[in-house]
C-alpha positions as CSV (number, residue, x, y, z in Angstrom):
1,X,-38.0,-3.5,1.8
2,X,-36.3,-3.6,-1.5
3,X,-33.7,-0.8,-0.8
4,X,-33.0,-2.8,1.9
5,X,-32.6,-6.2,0.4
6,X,-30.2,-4.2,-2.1
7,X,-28.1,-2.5,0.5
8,X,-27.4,-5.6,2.3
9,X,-26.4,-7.8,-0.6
10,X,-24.7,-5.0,-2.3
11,X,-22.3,-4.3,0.6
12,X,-21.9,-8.1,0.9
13,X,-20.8,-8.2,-2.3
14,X,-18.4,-5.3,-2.1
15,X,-17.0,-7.0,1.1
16,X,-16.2,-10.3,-0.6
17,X,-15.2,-8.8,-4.1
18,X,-12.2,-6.4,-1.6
19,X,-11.0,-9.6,0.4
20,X,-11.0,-11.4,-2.6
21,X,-9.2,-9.1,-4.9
22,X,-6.9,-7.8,-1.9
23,X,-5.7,-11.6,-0.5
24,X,-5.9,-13.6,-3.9
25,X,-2.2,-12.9,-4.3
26,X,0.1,-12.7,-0.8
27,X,3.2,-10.7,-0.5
28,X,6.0,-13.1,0.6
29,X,5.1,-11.4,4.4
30,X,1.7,-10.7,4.2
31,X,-0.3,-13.1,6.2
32,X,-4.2,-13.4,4.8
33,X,-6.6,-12.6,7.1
34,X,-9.1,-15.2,8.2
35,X,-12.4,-15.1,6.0
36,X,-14.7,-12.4,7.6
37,X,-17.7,-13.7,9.1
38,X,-19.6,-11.0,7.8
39,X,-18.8,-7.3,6.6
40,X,-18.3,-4.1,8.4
41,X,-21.5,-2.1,10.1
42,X,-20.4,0.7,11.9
43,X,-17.9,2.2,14.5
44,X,-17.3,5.0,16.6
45,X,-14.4,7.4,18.2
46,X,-12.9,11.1,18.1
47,X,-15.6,11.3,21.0
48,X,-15.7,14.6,22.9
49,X,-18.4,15.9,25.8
50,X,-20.4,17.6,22.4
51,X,-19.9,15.0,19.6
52,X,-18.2,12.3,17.7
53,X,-17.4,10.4,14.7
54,X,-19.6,7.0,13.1
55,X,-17.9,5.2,10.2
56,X,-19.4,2.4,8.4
57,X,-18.9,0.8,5.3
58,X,-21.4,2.1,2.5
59,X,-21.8,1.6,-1.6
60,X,-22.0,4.7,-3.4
61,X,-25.2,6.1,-4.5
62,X,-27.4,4.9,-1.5
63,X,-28.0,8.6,0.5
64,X,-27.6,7.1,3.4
65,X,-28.6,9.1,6.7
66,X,-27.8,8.2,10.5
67,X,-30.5,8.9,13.1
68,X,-29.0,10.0,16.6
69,X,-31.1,9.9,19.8
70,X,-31.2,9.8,23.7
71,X,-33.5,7.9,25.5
72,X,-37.0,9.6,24.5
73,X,-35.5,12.2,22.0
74,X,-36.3,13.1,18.8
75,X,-33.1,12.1,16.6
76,X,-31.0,14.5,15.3
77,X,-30.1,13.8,11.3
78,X,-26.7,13.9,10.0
79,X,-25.4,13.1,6.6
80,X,-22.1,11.7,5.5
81,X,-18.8,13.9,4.4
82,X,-18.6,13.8,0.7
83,X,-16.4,11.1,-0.2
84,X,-12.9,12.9,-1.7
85,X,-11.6,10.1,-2.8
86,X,-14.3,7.9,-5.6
87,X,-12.9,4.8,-4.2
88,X,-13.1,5.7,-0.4
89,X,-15.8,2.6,0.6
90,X,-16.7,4.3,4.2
91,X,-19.5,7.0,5.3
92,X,-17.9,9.1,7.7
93,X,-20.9,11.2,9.9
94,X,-19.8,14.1,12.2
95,X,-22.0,14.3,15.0
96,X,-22.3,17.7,16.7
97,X,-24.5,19.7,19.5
98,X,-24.6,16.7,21.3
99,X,-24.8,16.9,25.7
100,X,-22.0,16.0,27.8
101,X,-22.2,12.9,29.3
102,X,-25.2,11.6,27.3
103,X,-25.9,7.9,25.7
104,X,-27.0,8.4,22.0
105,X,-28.5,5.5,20.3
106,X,-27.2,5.8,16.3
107,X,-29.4,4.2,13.6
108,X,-28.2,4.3,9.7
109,X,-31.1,4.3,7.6
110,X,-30.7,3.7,3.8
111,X,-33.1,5.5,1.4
112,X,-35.5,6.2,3.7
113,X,-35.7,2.7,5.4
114,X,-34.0,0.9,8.4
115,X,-30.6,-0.6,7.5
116,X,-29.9,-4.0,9.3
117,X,-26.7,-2.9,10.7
118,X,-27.3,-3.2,14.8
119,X,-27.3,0.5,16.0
120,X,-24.2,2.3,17.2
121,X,-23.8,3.9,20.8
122,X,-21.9,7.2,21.1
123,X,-21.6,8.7,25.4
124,X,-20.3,11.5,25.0
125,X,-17.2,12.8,27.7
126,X,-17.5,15.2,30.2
127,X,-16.6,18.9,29.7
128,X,-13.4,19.9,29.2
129,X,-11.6,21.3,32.0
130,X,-14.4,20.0,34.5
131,X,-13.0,17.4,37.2
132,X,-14.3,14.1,36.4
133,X,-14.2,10.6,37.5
134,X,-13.9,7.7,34.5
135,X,-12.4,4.6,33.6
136,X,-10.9,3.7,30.1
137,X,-9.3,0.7,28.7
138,X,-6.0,0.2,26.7
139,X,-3.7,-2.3,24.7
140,X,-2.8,-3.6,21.6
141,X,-1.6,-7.0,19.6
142,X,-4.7,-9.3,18.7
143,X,-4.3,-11.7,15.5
144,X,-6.2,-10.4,12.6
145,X,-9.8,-10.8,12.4
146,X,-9.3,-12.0,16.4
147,X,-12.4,-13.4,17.7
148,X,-11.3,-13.7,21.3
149,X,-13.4,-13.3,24.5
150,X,-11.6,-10.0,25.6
151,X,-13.0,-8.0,23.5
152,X,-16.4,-8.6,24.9
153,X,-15.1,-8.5,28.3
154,X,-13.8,-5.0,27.4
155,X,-17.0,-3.6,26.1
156,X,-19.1,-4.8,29.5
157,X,-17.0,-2.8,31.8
158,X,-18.0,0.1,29.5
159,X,-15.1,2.1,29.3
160,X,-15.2,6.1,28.4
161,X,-12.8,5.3,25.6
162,X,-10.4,2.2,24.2
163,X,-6.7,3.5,23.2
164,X,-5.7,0.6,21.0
165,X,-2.0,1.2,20.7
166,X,-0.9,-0.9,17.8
167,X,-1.0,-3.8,15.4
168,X,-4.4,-3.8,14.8
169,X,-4.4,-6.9,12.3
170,X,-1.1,-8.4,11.5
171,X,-1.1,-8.4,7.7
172,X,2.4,-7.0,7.7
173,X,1.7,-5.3,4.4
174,X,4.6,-4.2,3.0
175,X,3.2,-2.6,-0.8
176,X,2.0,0.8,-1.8
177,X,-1.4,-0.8,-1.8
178,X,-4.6,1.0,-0.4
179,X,-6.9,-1.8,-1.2
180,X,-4.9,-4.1,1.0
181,X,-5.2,-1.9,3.7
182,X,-8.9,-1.7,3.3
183,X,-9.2,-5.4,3.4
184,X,-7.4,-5.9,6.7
185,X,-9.3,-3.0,8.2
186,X,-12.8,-5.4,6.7
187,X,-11.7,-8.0,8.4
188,X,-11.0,-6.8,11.6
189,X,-14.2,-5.0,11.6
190,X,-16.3,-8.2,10.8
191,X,-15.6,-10.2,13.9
192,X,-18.1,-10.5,16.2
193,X,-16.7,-9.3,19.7
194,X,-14.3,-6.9,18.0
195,X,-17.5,-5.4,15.4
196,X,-19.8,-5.1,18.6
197,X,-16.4,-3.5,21.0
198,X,-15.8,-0.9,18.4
199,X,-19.4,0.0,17.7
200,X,-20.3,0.9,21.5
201,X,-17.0,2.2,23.1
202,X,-15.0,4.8,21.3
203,X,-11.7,4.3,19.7
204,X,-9.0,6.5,19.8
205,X,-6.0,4.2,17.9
206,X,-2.5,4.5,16.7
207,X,-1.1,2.0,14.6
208,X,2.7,0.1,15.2
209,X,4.2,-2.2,12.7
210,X,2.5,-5.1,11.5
211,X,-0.6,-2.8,10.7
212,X,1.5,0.2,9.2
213,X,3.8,-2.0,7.3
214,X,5.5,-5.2,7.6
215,X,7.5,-6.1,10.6
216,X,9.6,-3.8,12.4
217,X,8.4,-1.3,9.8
218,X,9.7,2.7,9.7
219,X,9.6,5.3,7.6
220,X,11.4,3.7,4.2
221,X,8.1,1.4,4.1
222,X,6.8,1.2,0.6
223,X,3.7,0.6,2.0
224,X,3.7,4.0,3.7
225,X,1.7,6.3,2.0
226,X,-1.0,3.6,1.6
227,X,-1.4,2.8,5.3
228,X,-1.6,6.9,6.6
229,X,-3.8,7.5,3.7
230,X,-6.2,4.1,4.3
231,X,-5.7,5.2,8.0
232,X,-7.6,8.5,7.7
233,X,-10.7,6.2,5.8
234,X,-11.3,4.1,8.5
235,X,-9.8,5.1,11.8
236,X,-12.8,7.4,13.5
237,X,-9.2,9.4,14.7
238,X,-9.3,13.0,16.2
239,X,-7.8,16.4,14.2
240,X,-4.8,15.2,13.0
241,X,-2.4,18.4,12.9
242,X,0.1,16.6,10.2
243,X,-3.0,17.3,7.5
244,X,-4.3,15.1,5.4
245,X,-3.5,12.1,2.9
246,X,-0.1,10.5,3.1
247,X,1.1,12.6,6.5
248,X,2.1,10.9,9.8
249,X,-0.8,10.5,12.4
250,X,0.0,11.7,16.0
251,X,-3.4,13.2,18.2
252,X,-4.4,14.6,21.1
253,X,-7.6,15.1,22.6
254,X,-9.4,15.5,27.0
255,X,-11.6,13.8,28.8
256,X,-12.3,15.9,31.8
257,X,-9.3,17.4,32.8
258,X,-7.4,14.5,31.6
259,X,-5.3,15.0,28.3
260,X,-4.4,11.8,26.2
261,X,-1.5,12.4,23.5
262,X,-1.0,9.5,20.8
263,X,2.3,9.6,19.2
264,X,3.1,8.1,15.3
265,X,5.9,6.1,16.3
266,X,6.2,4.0,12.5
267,X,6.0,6.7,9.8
268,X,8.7,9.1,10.8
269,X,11.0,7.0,12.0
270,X,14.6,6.4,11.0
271,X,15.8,3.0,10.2
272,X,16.4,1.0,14.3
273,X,20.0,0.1,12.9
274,X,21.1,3.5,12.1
275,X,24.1,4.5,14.4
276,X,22.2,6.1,17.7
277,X,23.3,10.3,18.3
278,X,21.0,13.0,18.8
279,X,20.3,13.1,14.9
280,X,18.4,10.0,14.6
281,X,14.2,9.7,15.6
282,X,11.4,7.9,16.2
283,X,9.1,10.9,15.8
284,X,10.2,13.3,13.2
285,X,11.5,16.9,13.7
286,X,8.1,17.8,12.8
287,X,5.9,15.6,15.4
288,X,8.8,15.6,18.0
289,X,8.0,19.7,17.8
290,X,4.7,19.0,18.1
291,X,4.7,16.2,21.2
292,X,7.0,18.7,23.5
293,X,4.4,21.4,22.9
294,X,1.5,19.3,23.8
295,X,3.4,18.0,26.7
296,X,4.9,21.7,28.0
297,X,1.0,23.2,27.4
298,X,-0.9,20.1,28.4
299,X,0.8,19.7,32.2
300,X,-0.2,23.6,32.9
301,X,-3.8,23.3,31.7
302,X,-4.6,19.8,32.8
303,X,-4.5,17.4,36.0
304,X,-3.0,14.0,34.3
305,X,-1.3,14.0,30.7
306,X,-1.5,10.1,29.1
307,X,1.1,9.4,26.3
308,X,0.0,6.3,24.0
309,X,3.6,4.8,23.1
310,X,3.0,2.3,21.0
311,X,6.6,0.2,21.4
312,X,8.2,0.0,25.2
313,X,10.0,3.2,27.0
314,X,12.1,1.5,29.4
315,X,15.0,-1.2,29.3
316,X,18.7,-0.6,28.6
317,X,19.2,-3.5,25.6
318,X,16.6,-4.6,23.1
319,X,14.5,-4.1,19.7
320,X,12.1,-2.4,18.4
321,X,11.4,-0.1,21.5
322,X,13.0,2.9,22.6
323,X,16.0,1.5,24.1
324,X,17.3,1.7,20.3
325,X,17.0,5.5,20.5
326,X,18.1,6.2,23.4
327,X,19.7,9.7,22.8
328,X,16.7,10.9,21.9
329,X,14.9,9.0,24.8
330,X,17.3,11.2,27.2
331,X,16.2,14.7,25.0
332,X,12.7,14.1,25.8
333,X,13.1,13.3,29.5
334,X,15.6,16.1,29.7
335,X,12.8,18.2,28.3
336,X,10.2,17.1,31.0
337,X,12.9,17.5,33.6
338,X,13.8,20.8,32.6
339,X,10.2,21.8,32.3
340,X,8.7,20.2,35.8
341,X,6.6,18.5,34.0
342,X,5.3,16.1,36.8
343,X,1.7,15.0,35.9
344,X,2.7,12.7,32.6
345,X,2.4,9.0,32.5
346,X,3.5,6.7,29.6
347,X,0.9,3.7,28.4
348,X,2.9,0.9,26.1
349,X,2.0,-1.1,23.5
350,X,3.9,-3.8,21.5
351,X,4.7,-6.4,24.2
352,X,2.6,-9.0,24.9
353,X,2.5,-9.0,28.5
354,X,1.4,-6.5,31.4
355,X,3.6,-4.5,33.5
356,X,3.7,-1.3,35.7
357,X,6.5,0.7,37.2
358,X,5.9,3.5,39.7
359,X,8.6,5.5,37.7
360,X,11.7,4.2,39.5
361,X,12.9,2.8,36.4
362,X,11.7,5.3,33.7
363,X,14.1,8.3,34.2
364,X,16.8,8.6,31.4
365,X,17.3,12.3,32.2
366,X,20.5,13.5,33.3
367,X,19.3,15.1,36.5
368,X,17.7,11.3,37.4
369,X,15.0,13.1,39.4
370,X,12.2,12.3,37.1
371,X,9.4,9.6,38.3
372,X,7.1,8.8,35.5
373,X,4.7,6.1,35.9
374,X,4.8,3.7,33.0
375,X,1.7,0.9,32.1
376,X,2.0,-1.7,30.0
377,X,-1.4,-3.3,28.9
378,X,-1.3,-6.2,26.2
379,X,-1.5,-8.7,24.2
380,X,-5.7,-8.9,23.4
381,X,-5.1,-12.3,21.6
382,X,-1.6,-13.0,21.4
383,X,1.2,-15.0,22.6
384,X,3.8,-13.6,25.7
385,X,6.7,-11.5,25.3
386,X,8.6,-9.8,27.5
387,X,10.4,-6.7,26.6
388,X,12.3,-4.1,28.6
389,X,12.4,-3.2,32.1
390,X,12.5,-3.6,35.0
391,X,9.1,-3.2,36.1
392,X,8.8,-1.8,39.9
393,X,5.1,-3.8,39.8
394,X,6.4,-6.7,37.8
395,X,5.1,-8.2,35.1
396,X,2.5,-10.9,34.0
397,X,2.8,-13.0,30.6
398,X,-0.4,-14.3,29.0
399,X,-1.0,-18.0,29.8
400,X,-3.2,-20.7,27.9
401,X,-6.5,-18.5,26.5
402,X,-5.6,-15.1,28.3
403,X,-6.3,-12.1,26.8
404,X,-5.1,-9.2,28.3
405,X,-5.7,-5.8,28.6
406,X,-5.1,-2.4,30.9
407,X,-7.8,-0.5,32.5
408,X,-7.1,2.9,34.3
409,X,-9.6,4.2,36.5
410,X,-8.9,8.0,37.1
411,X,-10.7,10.4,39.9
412,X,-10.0,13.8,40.0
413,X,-11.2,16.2,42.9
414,X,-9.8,19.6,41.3
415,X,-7.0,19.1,43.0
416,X,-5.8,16.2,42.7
417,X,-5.7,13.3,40.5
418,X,-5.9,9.5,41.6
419,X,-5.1,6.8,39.4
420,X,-5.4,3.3,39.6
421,X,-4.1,0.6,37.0
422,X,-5.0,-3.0,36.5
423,X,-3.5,-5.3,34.1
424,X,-6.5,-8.0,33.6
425,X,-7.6,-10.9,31.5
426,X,-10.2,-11.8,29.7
427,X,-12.0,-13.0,32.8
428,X,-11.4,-9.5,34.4
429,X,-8.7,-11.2,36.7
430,X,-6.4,-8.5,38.2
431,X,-3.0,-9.6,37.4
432,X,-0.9,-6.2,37.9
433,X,-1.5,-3.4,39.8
434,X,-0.5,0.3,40.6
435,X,-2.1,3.0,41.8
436,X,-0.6,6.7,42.3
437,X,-1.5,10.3,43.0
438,X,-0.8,13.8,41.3
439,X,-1.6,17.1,43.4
């Protein structure tokens, strides 16, 4: 049991030493997380039908090993990627040649002994390209560290996936500082409901401004490389075709025949105030090439394509959303229009309130025959705001304790694809609701 004993108070240590030595000083924005009720075990994502990705926070020079099994298997053994970076503090393990649409129990063991960390759960997707029905839940905006009842909610309705579509924690970091990074991440991870969410559902996340930078953050943060490189640490994220280190973070990845596309909508950004004209981005020339080939390939190969937006698509006046690029707003849905691109919806992060329109308000082509359903699915733990529109469905603003969140349930026949959104709160109240078909 002494390895054990070790392990634990040596990662306890290490938690407290990084919060400490990350928080002791704030930036004039920062805002210090609240004191972690404990450290970081593990968490899960980049989840296909055949494998996935566990993360958790280990001291060097322990070997550990994680222990993957079914119900009444013998556990498949997998060891963690060498670290490439000496002060990386997380054990990333690969998990391959797993079954589609299997529940695998994950067990870190630490020199040959059981650590204490509660075990992981990893179900696996269905096969690509195979009509399947699923549910999956989205949304963004919680306070940092949050300890709020959604997140448990969340994880009993057992979704195939969570797409957490921004601010994350809301340190509003705004240095060249990967330890700071790593602290918010810690602290985050330490809450109860959010440490148990993100240990049994897969996360697929993007970050927006207060966790890429400080407020209203784009590409001329100083904090920039920092938060992509701290990014690829921790976030359990799919292939990332930017590459590695300090390089913007837009992904893709199925479920089914269902493709889900995750936009970097921070790091490649021009400044908001810059003049709008067909020169100025929110994605990049490099990612923006990237997005319209996903999109064009994706709605011939696939029965529903998702886009994860992490600021608002629709409205006319505003901030931080893409009513501020507007020109290139009207490229990409001249794009889609010109393309026939008729099975894409748009999830939104960023305002704290749910919303749905049926796509009567989301064309900004200039043939105005696009209908593109657009979901709005947030704030876990945060006050209301309500941004953009209007909303065909409405909208809902968090009141008293609410925390909200979106869940999508999808059935596809082969055929065609069914789709029905909810906006709920923590008490899985239905608040906003749309449901639509694509043949």
């Amino acid at each position: 049991m002494q390895p054990r004993r070790k392990f634990i108070k040596t990662l306890a240590g290490l938690a407290a030493a990084s919060t400490a030595r990350s928080f002791a000083e704030p930036e004039p924005n920062l805002r210090p997380p609240e004191k972690p009720k404990g450290f970081p075990t593990m968490w899960v994502g980049a989840v296909t039908a055949t494998g996935g990705v566990v993360k958790t926070k280990i001291p060097p020079g322990l070997n550990p090993r994680l222990l993957v099994r079914e119900a009444g298997g013998e556990p498949l053994i997998f060891k963690p990627e060498p670290l490439l970076d000496p002060s990386q503090t997380v054990a990333i393990f690969r998990l391959e040649h797993l079954r589609p649409l299997t529940d695998y129990q994950c067990t870190l063991e630490v020199k040959g002994a059981p650590a204490s960390f509660p075990p992981a759960m990893v179900r696996t997707f269905p096969p690509e390209g195979q009509p399947a029905n699923f549910a999956f839940a989205f949304g963004s905006c919680a306070r940092t560290g949050s300890q709020h009842e959604v997140f448990n909610t969340i994880a009993r309705k057992r979704p195939a996936v969570l797409l957490h579509l921004g601010d994350f924690h809301y340190c509003n970091i705004s240095r060249n500082d990967p330890r700071s990074f790593r602290a918010a991440w810690d602290t985050t991870l330490s809450s109860t409901t959010q440490g148990a969410l993100y240990r049994n559902v897969p996360l697929a996340y993007i970050y927006d401004d207060h966790d890429f930078g400080p407020n209203d953050a784009d590409k001329r943060s100083p904090a920039r490389p920092a938060s992509r490189t701290v990014y690829r640490e921790y976030s359990p994220h799919y292939p990332l075709p930017a590459g590695d280190g300090d390089a913007a973070i837009y992904q893709a990845f199925t479920v089914g025949r269902v493709r889900f596309i995750l936009t970097d909508l921070r790091s490649e950004r021009d400044a908001e105030k810059t003049p709008d004209s067909p020169a100025k981005s929110m994605l990049g020339a490099a990612q923006k090439e990237w997005f319209k080939r996903e999109l064009l390939e994706a709605s011939r190969t696939h029965g529903l394509v998702v886009w994860g937006s992490s600021v608002p698509w629709i409205g006319a006046k505003g901030s931080d959303s893409w009513q501020n690029y507007a020109d290139e707003r009207r490229e990409l849905c001249n794009f889609i229009a010109q393309h026939r691109i008729k099975n894409l919806c748009i999830l939104c992060g960023d305002a704290h309130m749910l919303a749905a329109d049926n796509g009567t308000n989301s064309d900004y082509s200039d043939s105005k025959k696009l209908r593109i359903p657009v979901l709005h699915g947030s704030a876990f733990d945060q006050g209301g705001s309500l941004k953009g529109g209007p909303y065909s469905e409405g909208t809902y603003l968090p009141k008293g304790k609410d925390g909200l969140f979106g869940w999508v349930e999808v059935e596809d026949d082969g055929q065609r694809v069914a789709v029905r959104f909810t906006g709920r709160n923590h008490l899985d109240e239905v608040k906003v609701n749309l449901n639509f078909e694509i043949a």
